[in-house]
The first five atom37 places (N, CA, C, CB, O) and aatype in JSON, in Angstrom:
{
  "aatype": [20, 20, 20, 20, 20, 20, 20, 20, 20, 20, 20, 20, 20, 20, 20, 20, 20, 20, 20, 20, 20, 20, 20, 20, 20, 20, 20, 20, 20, 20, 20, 20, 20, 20, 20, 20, 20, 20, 20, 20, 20, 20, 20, 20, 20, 20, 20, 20, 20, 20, 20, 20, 20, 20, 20, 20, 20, 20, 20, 20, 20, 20, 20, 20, 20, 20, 20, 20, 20, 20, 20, 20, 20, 20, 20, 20, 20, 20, 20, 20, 20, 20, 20, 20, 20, 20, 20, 20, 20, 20, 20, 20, 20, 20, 20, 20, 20, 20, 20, 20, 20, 20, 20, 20, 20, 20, 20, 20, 20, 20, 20, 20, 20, 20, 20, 20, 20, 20, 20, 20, 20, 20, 20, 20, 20, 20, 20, 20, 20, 20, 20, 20],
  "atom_mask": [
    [1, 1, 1, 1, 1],
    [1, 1, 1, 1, 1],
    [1, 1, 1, 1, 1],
    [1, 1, 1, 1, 1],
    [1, 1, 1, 1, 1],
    [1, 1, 1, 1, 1],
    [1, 1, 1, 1, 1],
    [1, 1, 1, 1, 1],
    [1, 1, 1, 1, 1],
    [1, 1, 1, 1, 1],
    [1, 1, 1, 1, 1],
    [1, 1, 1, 1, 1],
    [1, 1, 1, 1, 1],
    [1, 1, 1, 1, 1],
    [1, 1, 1, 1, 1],
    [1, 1, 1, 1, 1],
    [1, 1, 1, 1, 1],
    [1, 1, 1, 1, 1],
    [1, 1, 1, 1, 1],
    [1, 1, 1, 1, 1],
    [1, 1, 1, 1, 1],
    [1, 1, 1, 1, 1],
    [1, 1, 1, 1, 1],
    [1, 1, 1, 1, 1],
    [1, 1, 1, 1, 1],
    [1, 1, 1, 1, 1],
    [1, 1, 1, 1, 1],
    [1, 1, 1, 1, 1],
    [1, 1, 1, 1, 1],
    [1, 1, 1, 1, 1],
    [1, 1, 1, 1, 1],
    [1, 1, 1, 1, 1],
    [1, 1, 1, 1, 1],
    [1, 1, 1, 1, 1],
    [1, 1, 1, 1, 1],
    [1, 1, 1, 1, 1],
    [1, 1, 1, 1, 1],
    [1, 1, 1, 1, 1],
    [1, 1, 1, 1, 1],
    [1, 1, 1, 1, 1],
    [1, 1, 1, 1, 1],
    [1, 1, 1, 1, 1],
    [1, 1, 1, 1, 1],
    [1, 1, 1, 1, 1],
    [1, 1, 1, 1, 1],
    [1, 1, 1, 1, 1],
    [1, 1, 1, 1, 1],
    [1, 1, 1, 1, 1],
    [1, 1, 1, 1, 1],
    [1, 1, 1, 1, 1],
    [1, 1, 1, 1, 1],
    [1, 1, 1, 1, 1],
    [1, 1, 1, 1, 1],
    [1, 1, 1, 1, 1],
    [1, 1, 1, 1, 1],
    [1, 1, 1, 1, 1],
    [1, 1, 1, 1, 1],
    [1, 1, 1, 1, 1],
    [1, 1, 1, 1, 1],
    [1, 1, 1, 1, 1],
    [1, 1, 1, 1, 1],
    [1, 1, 1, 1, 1],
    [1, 1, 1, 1, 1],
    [1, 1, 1, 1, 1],
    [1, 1, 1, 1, 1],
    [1, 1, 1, 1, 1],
    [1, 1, 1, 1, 1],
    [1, 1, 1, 1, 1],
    [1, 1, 1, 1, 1],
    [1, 1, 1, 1, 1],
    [1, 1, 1, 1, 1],
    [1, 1, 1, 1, 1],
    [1, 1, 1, 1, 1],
    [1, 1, 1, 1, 1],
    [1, 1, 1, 1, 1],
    [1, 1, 1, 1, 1],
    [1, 1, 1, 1, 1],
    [1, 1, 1, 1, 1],
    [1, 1, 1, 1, 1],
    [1, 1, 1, 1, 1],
    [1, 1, 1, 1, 1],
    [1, 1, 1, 1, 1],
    [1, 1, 1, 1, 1],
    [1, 1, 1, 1, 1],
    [1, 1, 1, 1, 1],
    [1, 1, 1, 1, 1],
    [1, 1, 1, 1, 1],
    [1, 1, 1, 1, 1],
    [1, 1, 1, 1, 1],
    [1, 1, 1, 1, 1],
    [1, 1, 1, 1, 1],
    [1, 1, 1, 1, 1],
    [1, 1, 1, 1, 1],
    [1, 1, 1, 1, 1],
    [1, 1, 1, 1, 1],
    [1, 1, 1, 1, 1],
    [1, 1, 1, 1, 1],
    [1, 1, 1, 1, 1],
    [1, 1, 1, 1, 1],
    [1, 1, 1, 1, 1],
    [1, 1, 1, 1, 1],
    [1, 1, 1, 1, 1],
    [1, 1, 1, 1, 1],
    [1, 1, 1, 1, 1],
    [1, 1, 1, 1, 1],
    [1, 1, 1, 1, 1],
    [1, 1, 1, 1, 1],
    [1, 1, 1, 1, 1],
    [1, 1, 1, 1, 1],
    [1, 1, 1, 1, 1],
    [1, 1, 1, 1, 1],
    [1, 1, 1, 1, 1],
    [1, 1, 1, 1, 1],
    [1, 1, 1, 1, 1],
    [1, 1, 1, 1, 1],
    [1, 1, 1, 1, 1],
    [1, 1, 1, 1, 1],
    [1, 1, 1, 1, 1],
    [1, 1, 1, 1, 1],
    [1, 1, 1, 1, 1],
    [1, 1, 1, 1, 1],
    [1, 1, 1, 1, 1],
    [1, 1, 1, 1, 1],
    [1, 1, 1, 1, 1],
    [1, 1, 1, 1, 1],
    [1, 1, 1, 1, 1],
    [1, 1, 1, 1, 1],
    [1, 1, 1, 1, 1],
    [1, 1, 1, 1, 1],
    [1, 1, 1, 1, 1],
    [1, 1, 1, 1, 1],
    [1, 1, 1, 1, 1]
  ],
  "atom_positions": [
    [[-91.22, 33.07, -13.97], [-91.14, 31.7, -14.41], [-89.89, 31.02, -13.86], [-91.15, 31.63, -15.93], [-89.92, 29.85, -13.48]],
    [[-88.99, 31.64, -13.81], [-87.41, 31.08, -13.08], [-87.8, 30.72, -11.91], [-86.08, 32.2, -12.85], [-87.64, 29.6, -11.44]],
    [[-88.48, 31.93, -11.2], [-88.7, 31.14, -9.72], [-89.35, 30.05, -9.28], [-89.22, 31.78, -8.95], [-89.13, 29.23, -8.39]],
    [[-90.09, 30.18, -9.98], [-91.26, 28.7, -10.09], [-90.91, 27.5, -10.61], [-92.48, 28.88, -10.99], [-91.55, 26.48, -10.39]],
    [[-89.81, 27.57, -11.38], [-88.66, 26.48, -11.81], [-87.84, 25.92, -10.9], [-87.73, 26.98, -12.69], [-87.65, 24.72, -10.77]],
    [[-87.26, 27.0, -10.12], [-86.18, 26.89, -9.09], [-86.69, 26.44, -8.08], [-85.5, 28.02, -8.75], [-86.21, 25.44, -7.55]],
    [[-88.33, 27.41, -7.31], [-88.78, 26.27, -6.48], [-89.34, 24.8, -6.58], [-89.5, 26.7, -5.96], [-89.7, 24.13, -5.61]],
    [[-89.35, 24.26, -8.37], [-90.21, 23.35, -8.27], [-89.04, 21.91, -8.14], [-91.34, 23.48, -9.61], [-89.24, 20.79, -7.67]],
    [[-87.78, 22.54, -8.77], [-87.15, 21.59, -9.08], [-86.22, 21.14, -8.03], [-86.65, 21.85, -10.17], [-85.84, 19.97, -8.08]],
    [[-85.74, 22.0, -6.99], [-84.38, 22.4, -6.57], [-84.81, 22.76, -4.5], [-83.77, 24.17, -7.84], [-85.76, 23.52, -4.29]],
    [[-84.38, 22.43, -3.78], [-84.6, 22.9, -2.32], [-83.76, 23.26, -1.99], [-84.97, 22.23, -1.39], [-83.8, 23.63, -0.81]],
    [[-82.58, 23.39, -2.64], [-81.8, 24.51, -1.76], [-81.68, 26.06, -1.85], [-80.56, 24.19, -1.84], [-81.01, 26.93, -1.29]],
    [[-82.72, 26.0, -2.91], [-82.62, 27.99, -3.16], [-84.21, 28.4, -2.96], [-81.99, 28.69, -5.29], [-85.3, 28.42, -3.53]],
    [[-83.39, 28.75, -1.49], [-84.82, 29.49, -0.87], [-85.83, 28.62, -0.29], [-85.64, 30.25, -1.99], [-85.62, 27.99, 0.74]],
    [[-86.82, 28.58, -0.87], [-87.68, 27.49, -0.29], [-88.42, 26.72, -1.45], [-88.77, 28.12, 0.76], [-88.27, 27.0, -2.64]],
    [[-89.12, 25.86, -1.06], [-89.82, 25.0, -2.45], [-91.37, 25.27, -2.19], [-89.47, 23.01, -2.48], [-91.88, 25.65, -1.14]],
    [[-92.17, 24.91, -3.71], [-93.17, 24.85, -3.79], [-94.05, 24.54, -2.21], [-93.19, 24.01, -4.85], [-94.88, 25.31, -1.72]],
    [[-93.62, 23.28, -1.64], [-94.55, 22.99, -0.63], [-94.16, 23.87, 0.64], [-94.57, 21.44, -0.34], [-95.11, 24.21, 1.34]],
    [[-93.14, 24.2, 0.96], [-93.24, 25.43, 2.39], [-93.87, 26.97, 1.64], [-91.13, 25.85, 3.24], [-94.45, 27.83, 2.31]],
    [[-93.63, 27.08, 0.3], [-94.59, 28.34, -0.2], [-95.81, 28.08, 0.34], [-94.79, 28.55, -1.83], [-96.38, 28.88, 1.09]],
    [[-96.24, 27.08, 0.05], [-98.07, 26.64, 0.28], [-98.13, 26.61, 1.82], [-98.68, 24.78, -0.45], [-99.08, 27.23, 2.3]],
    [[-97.56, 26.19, 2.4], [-97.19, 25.96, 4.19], [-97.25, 27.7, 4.79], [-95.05, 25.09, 4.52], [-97.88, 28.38, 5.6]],
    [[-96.67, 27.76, 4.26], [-96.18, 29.02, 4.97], [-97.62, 30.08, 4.68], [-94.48, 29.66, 4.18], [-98.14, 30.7, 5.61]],
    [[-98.03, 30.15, 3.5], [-99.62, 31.08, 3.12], [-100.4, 30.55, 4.11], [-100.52, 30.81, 1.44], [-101.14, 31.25, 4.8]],
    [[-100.3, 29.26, 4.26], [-101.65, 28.67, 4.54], [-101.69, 28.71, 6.07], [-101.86, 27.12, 3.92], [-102.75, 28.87, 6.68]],
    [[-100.48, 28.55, 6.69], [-99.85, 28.62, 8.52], [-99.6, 29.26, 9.29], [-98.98, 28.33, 8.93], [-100.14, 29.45, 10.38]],
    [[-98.12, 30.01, 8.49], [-96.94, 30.92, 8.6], [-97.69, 32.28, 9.14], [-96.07, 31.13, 7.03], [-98.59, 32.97, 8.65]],
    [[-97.02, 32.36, 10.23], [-97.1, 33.82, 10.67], [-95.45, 34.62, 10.92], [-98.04, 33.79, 12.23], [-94.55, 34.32, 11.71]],
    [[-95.52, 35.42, 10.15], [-93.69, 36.3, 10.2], [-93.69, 36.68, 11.56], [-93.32, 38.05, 9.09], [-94.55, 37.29, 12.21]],
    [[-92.15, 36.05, 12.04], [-91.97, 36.45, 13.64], [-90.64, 37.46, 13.06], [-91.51, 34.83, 15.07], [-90.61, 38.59, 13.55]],
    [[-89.84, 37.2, 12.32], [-88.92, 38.14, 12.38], [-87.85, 38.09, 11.42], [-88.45, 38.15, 13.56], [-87.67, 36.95, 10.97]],
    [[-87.02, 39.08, 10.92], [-86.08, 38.77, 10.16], [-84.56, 39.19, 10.36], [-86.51, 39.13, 9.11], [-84.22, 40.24, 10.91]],
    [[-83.7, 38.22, 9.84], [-82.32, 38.61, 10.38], [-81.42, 39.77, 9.41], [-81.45, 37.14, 10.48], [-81.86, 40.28, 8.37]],
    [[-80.3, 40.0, 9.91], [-79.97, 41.24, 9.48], [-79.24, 40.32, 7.97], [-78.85, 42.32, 10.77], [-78.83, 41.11, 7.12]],
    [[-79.09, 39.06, 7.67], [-78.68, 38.31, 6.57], [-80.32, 38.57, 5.7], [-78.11, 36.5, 7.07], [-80.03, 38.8, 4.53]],
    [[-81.56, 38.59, 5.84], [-82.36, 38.42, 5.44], [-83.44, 37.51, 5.43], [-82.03, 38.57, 4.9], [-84.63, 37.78, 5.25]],
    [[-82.91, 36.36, 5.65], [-83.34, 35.47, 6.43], [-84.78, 36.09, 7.07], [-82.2, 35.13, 7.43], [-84.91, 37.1, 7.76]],
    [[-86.12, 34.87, 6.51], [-87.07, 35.2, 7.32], [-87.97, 34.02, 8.02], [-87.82, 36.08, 6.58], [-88.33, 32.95, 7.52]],
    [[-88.21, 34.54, 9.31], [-88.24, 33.57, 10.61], [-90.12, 33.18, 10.73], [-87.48, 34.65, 12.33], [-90.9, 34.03, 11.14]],
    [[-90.43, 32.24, 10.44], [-91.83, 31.83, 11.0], [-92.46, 30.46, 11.5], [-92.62, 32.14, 10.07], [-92.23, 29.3, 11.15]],
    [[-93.43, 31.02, 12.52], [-94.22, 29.38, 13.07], [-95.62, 29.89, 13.22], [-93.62, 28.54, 14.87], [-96.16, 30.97, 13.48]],
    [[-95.96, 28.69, 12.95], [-97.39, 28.29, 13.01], [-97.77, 26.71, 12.74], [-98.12, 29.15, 11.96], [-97.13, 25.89, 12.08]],
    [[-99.04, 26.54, 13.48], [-99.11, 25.06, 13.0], [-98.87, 24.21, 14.08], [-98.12, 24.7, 11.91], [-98.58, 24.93, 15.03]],
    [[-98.84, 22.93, 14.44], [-98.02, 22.5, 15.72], [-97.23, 21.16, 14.86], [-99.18, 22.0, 17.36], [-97.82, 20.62, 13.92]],
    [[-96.05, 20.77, 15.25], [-95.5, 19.76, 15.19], [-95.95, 18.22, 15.93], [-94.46, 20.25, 15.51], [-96.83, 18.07, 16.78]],
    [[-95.11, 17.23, 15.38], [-95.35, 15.86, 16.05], [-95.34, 16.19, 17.34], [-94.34, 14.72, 15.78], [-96.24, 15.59, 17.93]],
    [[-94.56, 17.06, 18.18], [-94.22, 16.91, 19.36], [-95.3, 17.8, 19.92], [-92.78, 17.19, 19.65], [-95.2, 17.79, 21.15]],
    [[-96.18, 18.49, 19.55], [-97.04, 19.32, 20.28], [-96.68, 20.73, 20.36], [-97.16, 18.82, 21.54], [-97.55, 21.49, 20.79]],
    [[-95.58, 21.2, 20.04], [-94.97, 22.41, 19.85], [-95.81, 23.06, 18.86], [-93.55, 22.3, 19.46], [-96.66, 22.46, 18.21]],
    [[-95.52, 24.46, 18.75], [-95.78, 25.33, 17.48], [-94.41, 25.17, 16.32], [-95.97, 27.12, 18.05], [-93.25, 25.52, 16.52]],
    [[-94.9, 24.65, 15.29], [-93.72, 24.58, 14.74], [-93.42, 26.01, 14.07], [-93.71, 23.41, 13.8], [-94.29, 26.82, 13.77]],
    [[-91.75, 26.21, 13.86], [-90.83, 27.18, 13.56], [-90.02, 26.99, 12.24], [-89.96, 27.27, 14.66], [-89.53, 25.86, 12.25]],
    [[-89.72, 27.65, 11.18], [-89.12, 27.04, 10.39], [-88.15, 28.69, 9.73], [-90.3, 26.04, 9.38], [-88.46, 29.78, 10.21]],
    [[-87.15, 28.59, 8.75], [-86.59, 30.11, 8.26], [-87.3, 29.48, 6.8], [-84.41, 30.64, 8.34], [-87.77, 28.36, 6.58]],
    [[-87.19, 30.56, 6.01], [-86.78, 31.05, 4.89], [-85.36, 31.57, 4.59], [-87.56, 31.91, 4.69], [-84.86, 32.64, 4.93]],
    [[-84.91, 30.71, 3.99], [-83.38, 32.14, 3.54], [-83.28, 32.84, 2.13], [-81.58, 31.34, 3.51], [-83.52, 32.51, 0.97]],
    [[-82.91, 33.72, 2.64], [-82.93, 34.94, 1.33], [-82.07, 34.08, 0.16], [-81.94, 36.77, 1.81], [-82.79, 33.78, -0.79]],
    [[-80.94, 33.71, 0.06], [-80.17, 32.66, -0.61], [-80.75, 31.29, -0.82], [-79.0, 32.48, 0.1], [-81.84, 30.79, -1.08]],
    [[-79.32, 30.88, -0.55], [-79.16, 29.42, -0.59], [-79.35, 29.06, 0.75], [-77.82, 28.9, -1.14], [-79.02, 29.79, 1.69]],
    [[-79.99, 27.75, 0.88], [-80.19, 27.11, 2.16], [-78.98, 26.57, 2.63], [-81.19, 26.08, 2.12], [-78.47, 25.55, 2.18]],
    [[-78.37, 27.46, 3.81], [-77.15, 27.01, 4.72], [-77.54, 26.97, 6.07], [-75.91, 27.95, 4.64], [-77.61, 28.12, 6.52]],
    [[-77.76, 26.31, 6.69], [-77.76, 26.24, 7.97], [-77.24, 26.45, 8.76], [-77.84, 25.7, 8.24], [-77.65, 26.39, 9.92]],
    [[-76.28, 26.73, 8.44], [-75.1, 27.58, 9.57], [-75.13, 28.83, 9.63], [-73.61, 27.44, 9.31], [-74.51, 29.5, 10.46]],
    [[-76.2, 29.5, 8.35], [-76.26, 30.63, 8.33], [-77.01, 31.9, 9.49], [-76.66, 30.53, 7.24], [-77.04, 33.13, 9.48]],
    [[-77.51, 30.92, 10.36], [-78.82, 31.49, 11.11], [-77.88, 31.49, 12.62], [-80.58, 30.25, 11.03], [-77.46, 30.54, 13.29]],
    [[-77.78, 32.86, 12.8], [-77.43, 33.42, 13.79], [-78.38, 32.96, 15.42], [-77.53, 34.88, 13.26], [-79.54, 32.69, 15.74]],
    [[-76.91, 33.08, 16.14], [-77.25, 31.94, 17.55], [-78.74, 32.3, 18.23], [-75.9, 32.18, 19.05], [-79.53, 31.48, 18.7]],
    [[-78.87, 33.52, 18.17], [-80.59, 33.78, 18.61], [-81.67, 33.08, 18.22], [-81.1, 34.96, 18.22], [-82.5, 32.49, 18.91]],
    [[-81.55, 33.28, 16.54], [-82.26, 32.65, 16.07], [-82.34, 31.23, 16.06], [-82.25, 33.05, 15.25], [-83.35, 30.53, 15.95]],
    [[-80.85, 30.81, 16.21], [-80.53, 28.78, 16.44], [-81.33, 28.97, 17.71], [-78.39, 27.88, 16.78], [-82.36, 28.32, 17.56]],
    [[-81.32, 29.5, 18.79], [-82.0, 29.04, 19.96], [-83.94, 28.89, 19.71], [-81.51, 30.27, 21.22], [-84.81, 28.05, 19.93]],
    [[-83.83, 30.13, 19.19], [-85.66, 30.61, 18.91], [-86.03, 29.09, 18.03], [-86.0, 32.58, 17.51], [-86.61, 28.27, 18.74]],
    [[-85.79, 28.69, 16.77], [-86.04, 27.88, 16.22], [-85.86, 26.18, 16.4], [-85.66, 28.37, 15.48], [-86.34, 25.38, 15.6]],
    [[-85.09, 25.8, 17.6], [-84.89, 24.93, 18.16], [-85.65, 24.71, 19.55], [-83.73, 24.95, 18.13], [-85.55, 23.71, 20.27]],
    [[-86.32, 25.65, 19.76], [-87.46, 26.04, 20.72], [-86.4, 25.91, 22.06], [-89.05, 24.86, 20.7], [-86.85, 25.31, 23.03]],
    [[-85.1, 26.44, 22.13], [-84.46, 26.2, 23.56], [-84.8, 27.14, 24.22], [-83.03, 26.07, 23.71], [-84.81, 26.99, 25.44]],
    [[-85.26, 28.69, 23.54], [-86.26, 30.02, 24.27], [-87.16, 30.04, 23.59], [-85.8, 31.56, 24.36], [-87.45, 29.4, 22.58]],
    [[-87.84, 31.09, 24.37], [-89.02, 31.21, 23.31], [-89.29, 32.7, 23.25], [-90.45, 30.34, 23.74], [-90.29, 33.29, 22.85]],
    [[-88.13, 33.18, 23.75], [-87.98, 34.77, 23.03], [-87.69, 34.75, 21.76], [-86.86, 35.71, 23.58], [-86.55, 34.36, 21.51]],
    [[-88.29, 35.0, 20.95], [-87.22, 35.77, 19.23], [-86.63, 36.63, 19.58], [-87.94, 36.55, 17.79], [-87.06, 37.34, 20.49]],
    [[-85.5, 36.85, 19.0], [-84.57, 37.74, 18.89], [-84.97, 39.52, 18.58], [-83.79, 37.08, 17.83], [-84.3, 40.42, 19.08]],
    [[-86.25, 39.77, 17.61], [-87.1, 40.72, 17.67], [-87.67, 41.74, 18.85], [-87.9, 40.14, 17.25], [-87.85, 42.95, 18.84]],
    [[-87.84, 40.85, 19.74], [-88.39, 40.91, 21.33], [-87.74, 41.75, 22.01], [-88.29, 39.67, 22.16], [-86.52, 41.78, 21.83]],
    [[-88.15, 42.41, 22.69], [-87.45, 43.32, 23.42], [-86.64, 42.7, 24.77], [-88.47, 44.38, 23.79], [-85.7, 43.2, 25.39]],
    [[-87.34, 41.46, 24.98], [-86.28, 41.28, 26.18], [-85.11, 40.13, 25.62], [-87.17, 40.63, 27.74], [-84.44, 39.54, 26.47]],
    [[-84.93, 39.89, 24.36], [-83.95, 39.33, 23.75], [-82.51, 40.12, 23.63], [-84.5, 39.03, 22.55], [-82.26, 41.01, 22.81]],
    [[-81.34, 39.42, 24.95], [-80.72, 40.1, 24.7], [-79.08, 38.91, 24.71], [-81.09, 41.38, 25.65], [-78.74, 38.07, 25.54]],
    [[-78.36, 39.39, 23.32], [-77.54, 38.54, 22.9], [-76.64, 38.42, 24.05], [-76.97, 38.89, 21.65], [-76.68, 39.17, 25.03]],
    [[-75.81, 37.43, 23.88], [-74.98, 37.0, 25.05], [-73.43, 37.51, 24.67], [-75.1, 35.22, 25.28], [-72.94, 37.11, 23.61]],
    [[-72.68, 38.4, 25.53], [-71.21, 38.41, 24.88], [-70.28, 38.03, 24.4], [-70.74, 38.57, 25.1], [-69.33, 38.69, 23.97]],
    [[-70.51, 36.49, 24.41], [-69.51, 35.77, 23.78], [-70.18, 35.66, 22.35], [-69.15, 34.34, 24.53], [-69.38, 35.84, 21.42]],
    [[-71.37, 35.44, 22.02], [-71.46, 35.26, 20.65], [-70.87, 36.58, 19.54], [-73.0, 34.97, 20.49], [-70.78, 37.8, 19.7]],
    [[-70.54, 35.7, 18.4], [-69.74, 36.35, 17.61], [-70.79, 36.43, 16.18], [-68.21, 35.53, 17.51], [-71.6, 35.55, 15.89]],
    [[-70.57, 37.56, 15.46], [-71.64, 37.31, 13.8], [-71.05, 36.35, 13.17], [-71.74, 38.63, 12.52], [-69.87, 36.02, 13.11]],
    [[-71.96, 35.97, 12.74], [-71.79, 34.88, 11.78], [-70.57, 34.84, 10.42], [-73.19, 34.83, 11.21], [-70.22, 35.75, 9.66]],
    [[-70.17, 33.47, 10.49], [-69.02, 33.65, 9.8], [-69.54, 32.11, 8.41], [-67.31, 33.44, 11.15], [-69.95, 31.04, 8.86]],
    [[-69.45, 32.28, 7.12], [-70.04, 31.2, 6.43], [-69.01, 30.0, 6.48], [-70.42, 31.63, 4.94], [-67.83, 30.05, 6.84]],
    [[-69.77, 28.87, 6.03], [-68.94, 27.82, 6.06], [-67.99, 27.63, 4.71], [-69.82, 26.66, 6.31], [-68.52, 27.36, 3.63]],
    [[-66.81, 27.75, 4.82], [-66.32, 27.83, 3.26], [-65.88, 26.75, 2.56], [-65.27, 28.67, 3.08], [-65.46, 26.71, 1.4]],
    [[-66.07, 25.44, 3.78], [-65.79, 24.21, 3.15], [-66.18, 24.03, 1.36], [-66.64, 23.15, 4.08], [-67.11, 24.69, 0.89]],
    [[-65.63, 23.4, 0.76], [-65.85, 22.96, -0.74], [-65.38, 24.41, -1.71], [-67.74, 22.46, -1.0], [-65.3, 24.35, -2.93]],
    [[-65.07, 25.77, -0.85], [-65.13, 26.89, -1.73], [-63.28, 26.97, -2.35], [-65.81, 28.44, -0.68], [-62.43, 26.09, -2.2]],
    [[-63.17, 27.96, -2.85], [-62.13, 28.37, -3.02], [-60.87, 29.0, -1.89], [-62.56, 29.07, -3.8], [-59.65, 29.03, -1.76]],
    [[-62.32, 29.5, -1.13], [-61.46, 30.02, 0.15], [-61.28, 29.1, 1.57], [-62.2, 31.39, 0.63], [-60.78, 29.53, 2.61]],
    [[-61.88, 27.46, 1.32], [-61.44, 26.65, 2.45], [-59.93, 26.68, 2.43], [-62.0, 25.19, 2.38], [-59.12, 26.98, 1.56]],
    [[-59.8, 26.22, 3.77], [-58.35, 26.03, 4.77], [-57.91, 24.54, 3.47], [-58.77, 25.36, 7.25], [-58.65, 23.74, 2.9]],
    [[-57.0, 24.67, 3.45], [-56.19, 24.0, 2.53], [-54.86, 23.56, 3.43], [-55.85, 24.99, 1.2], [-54.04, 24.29, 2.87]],
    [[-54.1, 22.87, 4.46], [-52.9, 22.35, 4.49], [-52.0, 22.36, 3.76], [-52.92, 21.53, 4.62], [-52.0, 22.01, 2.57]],
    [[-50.95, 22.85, 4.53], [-49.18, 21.76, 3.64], [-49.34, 20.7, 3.25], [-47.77, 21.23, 4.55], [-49.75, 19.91, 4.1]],
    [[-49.15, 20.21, 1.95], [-49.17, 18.95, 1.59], [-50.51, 18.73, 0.63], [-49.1, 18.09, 2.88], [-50.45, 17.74, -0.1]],
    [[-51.49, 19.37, 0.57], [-52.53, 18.91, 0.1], [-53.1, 18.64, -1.48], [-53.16, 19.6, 0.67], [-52.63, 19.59, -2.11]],
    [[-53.6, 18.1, -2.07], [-53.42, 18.01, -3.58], [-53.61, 19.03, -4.2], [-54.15, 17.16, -4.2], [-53.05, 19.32, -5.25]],
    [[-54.85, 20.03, -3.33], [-55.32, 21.2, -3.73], [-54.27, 22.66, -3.32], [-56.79, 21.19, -3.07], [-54.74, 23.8, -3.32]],
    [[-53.05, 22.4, -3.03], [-52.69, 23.64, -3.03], [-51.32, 22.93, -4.03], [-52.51, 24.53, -1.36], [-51.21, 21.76, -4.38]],
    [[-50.33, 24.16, -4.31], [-48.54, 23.97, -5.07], [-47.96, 23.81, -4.11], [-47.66, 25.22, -5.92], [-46.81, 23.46, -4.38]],
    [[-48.18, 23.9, -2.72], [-47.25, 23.78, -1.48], [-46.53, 22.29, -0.85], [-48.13, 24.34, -0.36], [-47.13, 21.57, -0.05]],
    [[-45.21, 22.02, -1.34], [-44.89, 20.71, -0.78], [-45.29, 20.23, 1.03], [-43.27, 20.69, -1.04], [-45.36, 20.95, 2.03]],
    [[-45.46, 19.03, 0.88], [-45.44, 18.35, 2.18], [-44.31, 18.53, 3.23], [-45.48, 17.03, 1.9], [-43.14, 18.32, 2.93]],
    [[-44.7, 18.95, 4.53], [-43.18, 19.06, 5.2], [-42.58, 17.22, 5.65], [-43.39, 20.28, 7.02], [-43.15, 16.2, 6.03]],
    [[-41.65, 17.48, 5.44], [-40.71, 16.61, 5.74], [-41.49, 16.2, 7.21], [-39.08, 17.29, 5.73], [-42.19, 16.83, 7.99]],
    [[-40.78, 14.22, 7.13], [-40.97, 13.65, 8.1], [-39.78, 13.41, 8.8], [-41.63, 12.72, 7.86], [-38.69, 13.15, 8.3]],
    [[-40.25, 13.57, 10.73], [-38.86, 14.13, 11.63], [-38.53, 12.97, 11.8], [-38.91, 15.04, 13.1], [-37.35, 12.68, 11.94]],
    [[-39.6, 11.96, 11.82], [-39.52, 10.67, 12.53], [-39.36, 10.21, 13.74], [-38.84, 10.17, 12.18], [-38.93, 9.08, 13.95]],
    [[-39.74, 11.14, 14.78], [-40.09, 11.61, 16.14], [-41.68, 11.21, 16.69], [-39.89, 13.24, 16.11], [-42.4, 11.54, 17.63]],
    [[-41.77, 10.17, 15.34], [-43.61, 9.63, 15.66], [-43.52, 8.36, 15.78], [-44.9, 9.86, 14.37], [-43.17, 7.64, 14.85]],
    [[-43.93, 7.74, 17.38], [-43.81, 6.32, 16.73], [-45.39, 5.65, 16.77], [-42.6, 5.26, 17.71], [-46.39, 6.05, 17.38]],
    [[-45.23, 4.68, 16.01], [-46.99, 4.27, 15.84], [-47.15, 3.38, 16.78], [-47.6, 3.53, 14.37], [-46.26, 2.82, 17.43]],
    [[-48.69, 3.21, 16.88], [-48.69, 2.61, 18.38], [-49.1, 1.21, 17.71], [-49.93, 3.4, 19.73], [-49.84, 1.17, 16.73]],
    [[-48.58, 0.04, 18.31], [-48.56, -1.65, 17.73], [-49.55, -2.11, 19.3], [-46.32, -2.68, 17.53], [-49.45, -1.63, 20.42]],
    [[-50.3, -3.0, 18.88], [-50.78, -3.76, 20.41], [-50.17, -4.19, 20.73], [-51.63, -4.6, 20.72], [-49.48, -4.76, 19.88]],
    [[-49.89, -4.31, 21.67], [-48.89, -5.23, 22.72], [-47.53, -3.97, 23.46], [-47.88, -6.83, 21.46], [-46.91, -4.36, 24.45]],
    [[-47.27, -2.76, 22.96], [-46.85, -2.13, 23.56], [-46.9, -1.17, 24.34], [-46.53, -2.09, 23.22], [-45.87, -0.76, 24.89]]
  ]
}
């Protein structure tokens, strides 16, 4: 009963009532990430494509979906990451969450949200006026 609450009321946890129904009725599972996250398309979009969409095991973050999968689902390849000839690129790094709004965002010197005073001004800044 919770879940059926949570999807009826709420879209950011997990998915809602109408991609449940989408997904039975469309959805074919292409793959899942090592977050849990699960990957499917079926169906075609406005544009003529097969459309692609996740599930996330959580909360819906979008930043959460690792660069393979950002490519697979943005249709820039059309390997999934599953695939055997899917092979990650060296610069990408695992995923790191967004911690904005949390406890653990970056906080500055000076800021209302930390005890840390403002540093002193050198006065080595000058502002820029039109005309100069």
């Amino acid at each position: 009963m919770k879940t059926f609450l949570l999807q009826f009321f709420t879209w950011w946890n997990s998915q809602t009532l109408g991609t449940r129904f989408h997904t039975w009725r469309h959805g074919k599972q292409v793959g899942q990430d090592e977050a849990g996250n699960v990957y499917y398309e079926g169906g075609v979009d406005s544009e003529g494509r097969t459309r692609r969409w996740v599930i996330y095991r959580d909360y819906s973050e979008a930043s959460a979906i690792p660069p393979g999968w950002h490519g697979w689902i943005h249709h820039r390849v059309d390997t999934a990451p599953p695939s055997e000839e899917y092979r990650p690129r060296e610069w990408q790094k695992p995923h790191q969450p967004n911690l904005t709004g949390s406890a653990a965002a970056y906080r500055p010197k000076g800021s209302v949200l930390t005890n840390q005073h403002r540093p002193q001004v050198t006065g080595d800044y000058d502002a820029w006026t039109p005309g100069s």
